[in-house]
Structures are given as structure tokens and as C-alpha cells.
VMD Tcl script that builds the backbone (N, CA, C; Angstrom):
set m [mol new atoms 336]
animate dup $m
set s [atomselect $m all]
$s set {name element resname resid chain x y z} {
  {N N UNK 1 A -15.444 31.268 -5.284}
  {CA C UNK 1 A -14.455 32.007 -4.515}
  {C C UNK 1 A -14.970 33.428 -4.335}
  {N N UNK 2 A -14.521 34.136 -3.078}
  {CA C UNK 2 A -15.028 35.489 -2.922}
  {C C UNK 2 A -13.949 35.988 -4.030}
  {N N UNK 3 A -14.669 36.891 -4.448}
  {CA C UNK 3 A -13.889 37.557 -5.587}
  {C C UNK 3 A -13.557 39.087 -4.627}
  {N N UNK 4 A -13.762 39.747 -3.937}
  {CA C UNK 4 A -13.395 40.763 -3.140}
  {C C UNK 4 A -12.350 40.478 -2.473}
  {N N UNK 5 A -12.262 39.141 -1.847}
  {CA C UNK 5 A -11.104 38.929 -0.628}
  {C C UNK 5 A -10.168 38.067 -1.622}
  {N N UNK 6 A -10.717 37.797 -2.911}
  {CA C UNK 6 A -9.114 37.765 -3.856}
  {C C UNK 6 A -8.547 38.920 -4.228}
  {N N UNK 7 A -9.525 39.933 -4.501}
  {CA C UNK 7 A -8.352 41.070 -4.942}
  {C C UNK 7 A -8.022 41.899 -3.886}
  {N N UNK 8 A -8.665 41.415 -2.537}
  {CA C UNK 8 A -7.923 42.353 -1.232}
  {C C UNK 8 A -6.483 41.699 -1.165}
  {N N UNK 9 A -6.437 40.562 -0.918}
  {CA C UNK 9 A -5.652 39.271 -1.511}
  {C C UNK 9 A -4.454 39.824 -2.243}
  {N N UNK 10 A -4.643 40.130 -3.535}
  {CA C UNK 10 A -3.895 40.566 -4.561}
  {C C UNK 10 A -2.980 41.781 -4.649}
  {N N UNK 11 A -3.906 42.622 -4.039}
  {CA C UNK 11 A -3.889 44.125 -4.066}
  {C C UNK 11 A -2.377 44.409 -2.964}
  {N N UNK 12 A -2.645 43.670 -1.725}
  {CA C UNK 12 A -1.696 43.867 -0.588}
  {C C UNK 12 A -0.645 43.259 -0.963}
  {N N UNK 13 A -0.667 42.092 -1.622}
  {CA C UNK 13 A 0.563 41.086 -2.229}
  {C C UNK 13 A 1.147 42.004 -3.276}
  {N N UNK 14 A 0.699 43.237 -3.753}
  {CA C UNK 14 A 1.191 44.002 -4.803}
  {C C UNK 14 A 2.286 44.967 -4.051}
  {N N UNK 15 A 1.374 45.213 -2.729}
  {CA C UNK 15 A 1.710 46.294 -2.339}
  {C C UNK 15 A 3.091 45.962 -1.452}
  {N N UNK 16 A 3.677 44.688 -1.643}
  {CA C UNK 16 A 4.617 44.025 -0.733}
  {C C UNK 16 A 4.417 43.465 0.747}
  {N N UNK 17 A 3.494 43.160 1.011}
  {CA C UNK 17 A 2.779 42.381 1.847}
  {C C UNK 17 A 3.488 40.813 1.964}
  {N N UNK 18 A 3.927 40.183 2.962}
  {CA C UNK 18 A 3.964 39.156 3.289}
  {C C UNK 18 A 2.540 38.351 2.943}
  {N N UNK 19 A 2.653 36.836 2.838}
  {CA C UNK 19 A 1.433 36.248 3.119}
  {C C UNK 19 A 0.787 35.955 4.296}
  {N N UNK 20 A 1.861 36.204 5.215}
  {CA C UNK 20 A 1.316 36.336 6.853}
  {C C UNK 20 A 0.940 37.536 7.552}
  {N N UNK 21 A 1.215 38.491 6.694}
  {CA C UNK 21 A 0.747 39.615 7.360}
  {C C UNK 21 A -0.843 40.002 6.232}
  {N N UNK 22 A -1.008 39.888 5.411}
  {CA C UNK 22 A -2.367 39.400 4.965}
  {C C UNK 22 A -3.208 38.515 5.433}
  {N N UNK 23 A -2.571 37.479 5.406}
  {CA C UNK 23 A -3.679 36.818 6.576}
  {C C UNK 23 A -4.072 37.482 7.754}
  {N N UNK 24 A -3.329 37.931 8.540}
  {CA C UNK 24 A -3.675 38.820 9.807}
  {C C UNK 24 A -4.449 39.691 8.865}
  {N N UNK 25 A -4.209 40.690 8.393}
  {CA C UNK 25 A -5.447 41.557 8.254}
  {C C UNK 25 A -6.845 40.905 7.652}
  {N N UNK 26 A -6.768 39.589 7.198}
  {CA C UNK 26 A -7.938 39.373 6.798}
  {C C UNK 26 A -8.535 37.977 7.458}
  {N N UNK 27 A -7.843 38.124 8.366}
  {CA C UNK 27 A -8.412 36.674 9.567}
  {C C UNK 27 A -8.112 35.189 8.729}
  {N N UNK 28 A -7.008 35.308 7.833}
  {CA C UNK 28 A -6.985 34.243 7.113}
  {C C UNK 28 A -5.404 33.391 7.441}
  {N N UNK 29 A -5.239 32.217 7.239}
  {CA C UNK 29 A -3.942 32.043 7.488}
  {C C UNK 29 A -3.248 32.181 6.554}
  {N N UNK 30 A -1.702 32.058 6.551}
  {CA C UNK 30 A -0.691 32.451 5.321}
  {C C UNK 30 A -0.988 31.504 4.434}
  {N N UNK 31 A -1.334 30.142 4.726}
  {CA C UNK 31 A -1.527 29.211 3.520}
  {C C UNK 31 A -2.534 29.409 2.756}
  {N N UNK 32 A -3.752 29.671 3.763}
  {CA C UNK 32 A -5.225 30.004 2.584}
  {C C UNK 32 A -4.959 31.122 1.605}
  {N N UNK 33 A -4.223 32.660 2.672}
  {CA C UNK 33 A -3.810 33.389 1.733}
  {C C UNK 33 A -2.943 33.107 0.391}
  {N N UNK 34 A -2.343 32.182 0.607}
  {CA C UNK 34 A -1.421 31.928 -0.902}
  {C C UNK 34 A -2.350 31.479 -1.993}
  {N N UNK 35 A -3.028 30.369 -1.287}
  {CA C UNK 35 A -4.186 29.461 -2.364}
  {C C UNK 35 A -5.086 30.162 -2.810}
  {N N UNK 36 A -5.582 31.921 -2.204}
  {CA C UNK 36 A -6.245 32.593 -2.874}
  {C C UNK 36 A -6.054 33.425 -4.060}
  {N N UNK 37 A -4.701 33.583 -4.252}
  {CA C UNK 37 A -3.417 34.257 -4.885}
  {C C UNK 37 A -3.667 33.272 -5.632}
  {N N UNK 38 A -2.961 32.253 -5.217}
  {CA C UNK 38 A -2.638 31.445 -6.870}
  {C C UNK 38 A -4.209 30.888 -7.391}
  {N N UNK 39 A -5.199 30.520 -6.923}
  {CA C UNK 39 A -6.856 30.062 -7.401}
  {C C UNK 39 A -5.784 28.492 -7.250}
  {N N UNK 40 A -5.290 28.317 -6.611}
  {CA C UNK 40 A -4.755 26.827 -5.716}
  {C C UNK 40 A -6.021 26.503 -4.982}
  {N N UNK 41 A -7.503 25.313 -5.639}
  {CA C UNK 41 A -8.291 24.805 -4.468}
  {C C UNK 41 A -7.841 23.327 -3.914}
  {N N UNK 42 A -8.187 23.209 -2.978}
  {CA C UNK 42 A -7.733 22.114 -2.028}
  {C C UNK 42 A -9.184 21.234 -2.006}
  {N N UNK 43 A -8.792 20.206 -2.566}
  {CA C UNK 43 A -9.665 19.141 -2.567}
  {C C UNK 43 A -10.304 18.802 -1.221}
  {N N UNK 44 A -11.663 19.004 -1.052}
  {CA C UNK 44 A -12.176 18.525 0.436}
  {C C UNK 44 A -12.452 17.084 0.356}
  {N N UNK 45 A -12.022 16.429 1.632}
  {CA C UNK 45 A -12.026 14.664 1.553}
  {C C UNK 45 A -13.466 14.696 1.884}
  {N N UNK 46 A -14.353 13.961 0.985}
  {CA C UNK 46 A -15.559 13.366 1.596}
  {C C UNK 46 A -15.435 12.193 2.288}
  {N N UNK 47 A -16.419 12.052 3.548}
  {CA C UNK 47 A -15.979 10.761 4.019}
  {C C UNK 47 A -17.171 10.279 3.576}
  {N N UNK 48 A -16.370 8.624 3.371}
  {CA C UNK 48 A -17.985 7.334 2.761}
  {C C UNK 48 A -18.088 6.926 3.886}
  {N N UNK 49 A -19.083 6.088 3.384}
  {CA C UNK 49 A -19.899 5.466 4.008}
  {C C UNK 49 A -19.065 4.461 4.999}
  {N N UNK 50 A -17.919 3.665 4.546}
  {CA C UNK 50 A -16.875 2.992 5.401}
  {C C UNK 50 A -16.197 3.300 5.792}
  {N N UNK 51 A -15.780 4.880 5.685}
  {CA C UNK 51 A -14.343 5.339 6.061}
  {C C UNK 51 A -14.186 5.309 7.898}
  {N N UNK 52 A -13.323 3.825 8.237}
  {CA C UNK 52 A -12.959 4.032 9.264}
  {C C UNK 52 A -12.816 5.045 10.115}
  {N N UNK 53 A -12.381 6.312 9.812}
  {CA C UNK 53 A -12.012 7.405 10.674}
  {C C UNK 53 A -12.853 8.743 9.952}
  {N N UNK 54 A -13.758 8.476 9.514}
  {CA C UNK 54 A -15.120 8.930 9.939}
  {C C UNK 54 A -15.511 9.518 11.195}
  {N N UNK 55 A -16.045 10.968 11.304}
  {CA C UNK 55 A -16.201 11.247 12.390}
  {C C UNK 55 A -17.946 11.642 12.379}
  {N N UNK 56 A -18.301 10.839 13.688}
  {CA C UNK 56 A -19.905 10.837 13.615}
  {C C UNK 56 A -20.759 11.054 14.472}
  {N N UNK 57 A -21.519 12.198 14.575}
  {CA C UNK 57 A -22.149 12.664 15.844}
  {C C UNK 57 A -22.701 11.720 16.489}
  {N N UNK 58 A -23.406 12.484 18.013}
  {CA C UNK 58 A -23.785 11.208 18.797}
  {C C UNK 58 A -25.111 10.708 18.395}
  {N N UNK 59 A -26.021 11.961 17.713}
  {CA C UNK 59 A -27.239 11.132 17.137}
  {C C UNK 59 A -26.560 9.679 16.008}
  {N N UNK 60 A -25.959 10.215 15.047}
  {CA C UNK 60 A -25.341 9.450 14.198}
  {C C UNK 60 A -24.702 7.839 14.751}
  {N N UNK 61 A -23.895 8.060 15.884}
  {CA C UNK 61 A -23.434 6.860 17.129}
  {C C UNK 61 A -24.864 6.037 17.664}
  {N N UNK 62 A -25.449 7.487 17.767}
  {CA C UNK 62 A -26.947 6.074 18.704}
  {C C UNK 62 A -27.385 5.274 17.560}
  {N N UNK 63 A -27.757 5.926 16.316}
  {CA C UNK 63 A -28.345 5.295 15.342}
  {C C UNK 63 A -27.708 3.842 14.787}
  {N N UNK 64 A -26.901 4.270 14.608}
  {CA C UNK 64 A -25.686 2.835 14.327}
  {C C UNK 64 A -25.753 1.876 15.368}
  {N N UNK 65 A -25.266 2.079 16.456}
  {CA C UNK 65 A -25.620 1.110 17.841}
  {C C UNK 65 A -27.366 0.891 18.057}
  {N N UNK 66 A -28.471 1.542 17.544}
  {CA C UNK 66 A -29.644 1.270 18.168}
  {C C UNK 66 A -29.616 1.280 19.687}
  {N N UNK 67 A -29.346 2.749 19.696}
  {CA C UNK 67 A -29.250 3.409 21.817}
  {C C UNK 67 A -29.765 4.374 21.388}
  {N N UNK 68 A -30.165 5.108 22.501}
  {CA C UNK 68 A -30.636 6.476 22.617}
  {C C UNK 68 A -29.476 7.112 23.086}
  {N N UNK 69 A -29.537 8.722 22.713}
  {CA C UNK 69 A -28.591 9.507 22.458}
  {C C UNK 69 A -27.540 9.280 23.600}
  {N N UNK 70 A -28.234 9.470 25.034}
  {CA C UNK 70 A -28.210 9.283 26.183}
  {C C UNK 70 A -27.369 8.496 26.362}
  {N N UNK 71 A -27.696 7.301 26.061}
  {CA C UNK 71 A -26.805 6.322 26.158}
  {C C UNK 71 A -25.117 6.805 25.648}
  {N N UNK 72 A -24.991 7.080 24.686}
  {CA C UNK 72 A -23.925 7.202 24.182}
  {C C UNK 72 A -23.122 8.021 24.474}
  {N N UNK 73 A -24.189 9.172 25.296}
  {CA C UNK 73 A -22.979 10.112 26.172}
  {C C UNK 73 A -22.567 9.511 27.848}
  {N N UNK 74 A -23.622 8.357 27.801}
  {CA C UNK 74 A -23.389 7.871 29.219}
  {C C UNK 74 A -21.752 6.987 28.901}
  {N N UNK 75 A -22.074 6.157 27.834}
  {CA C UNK 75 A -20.577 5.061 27.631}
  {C C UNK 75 A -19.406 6.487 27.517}
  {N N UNK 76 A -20.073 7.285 26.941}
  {CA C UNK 76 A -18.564 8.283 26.277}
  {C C UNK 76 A -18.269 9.170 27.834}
  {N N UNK 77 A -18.863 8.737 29.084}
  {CA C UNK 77 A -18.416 9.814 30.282}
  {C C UNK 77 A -17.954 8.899 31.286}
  {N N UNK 78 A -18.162 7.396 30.494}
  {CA C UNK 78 A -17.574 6.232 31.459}
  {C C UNK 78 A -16.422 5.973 30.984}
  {N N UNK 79 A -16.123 5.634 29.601}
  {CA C UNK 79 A -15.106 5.339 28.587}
  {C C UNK 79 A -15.111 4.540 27.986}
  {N N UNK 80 A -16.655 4.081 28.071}
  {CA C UNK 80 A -16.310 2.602 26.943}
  {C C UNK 80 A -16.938 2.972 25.810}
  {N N UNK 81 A -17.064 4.053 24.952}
  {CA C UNK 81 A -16.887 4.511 24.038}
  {C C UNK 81 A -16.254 5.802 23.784}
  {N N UNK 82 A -14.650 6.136 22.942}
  {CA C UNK 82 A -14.006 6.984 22.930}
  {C C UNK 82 A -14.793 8.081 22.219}
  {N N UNK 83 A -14.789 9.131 23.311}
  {CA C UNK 83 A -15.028 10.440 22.129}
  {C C UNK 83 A -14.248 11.331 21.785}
  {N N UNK 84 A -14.159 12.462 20.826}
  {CA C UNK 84 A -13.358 13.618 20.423}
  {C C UNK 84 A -14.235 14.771 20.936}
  {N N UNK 85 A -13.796 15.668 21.227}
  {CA C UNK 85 A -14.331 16.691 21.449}
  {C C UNK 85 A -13.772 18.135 20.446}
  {N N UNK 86 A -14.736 18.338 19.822}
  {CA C UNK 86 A -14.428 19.663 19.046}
  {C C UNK 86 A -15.228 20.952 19.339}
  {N N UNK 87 A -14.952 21.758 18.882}
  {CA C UNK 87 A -15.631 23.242 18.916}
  {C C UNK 87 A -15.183 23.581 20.024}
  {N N UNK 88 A -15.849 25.183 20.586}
  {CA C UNK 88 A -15.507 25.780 21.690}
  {C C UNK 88 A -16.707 25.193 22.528}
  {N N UNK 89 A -17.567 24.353 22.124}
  {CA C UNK 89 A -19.067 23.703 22.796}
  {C C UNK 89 A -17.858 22.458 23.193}
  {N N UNK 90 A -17.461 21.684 22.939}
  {CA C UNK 90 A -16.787 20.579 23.199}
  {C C UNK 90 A -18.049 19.455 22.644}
  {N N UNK 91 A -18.184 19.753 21.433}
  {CA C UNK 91 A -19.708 18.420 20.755}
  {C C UNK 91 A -18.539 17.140 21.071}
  {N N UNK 92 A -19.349 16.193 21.276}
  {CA C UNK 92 A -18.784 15.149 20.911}
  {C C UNK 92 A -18.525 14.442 19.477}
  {N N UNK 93 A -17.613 14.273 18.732}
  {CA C UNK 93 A -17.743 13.290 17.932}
  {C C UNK 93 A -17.315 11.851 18.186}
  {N N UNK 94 A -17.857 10.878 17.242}
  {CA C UNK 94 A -17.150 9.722 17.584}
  {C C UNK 94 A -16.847 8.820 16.226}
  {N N UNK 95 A -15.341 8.028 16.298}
  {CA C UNK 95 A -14.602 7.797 14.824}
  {C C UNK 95 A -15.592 6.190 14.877}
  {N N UNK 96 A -15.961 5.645 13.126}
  {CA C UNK 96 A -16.837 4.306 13.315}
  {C C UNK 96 A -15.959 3.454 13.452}
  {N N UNK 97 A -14.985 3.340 13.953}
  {CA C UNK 97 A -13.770 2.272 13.891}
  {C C UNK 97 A -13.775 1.830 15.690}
  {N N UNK 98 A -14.384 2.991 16.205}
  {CA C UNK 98 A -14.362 2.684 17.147}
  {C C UNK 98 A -15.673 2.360 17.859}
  {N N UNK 99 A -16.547 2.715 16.888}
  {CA C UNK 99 A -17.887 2.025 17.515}
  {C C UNK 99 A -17.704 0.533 16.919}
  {N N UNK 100 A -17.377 0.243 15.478}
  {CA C UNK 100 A -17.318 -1.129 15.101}
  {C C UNK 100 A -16.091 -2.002 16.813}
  {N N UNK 101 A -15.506 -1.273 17.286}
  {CA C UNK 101 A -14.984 -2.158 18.313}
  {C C UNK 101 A -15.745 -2.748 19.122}
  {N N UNK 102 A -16.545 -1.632 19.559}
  {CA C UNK 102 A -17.766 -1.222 20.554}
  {C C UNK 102 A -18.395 -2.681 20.227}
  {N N UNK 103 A -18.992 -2.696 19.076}
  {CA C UNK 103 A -19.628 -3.727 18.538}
  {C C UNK 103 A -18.906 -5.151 18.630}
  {N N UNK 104 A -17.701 -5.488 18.224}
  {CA C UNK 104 A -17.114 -6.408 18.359}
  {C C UNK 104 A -17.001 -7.134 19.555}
  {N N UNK 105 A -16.775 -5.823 20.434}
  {CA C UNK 105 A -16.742 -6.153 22.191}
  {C C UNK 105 A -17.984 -6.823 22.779}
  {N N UNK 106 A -19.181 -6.683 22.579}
  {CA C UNK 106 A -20.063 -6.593 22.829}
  {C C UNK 106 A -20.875 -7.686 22.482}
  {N N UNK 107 A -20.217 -7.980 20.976}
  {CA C UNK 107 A -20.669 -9.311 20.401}
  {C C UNK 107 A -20.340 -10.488 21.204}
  {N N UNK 108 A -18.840 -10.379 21.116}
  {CA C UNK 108 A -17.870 -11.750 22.046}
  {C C UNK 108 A -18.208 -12.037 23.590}
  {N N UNK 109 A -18.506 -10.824 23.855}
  {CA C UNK 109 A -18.684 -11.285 25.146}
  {C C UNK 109 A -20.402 -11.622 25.775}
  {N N UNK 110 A -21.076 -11.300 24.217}
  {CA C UNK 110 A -22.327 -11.871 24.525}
  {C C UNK 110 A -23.765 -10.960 25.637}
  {N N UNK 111 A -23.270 -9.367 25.513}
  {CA C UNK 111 A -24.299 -8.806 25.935}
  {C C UNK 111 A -24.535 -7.654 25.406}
  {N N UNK 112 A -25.459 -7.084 25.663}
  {CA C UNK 112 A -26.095 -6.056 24.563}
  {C C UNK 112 A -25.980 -4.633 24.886}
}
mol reanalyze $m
mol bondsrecalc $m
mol representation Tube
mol addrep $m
């Protein structure tokens, strides 16, 4: 933990500070601000190796399907593979629940 932006943290919460108006001064939201106050850490979810809703870049998508990258932004601009778009870049991600469909689809109907 930054130990500076806990006792900036601390210091303003002394001084009668809301937890939302600390966050504003320190670009933080009211909740992180509390959890820095109390040393409250928040468990980060790792995702495994199966976790359905898994989110997985498009190198990560080609690799799994055996396509080139290309490919996968071609299905994801047609729609037959759903993507998410995050960041202010708009990256694509894509969940494996929905490439395992991809796969399923693909199987049954017998083309590659």
C-alpha cells in the first residue's frame, strides 16, 4: 500500500473530510478511499484457466481458435464472434464461453 496516500487519506478524514470529497482531491473514489482508511484489501479474482467469463485478447482468441489475429477481428466486425470493447482505444476483448460457442457452431455444422 502507498503509505503517503494513506496518511493523506487519514490526515483529511481527521480534518473532517467526507470520503467523497477525498477522493476528489486524490483522484480516488469514496470506496477506495474508505478501504485505505480502514487497510480493508479487496481480494482480486484471478481468472483460471476455465473460467467461462474470462476475458481474452484477440491474440489470446486467435490462439485458441488456430486463426490469425485478423481473422478474429474480421468475425468480431461481422458478428460471428462477440466482442467487448474496453479502454479509451476500444481493444477488443473476447469472453471463452463465447468462443467455446464459436467452436460448437462450427463443429455441428461441419466447417472450419
Amino acid at each position: 500500500m502507498n503509505h503517503s496516500r494513506h496518511k493523506q487519506a487519514v490526515n483529511l478524514r481527521q480534518a473532517g473530510l467526507t470520503y467523497a470529497e477525498i477522493g476528489r482531491r486524490l483522484g480516488l473514489t469514496r470506496e477506495r478511499v474508505r478501504q485505505i482508511i480502514t487497510g480493508v484489501r479487496t481480494p482480486k479474482k484471478k481468472a483460471t484457466r476455465n473460467d467461462p467469463d474470462a476475458l481474452l485478447t484477440t491474440a489470446q482468441a486467435a490462439e485458441l481458435l488456430n486463426v490469425h489475429v485478423n481473422t478474429i477481428r474480421r468475425w468480431s466486425n461481422r458478428g460471428i464472434l462477440e466482442a467487448y470493447h474496453i479502454g479509451p482505444r476500444g481493444d477488443r476483448r473476447f469472453r471463452r464461453q463465447d468462443i467455446k460457442k464459436l467452436l460448437l457452431k462450427k463443429s455441428s455444422t461441419g466447417t472450419s
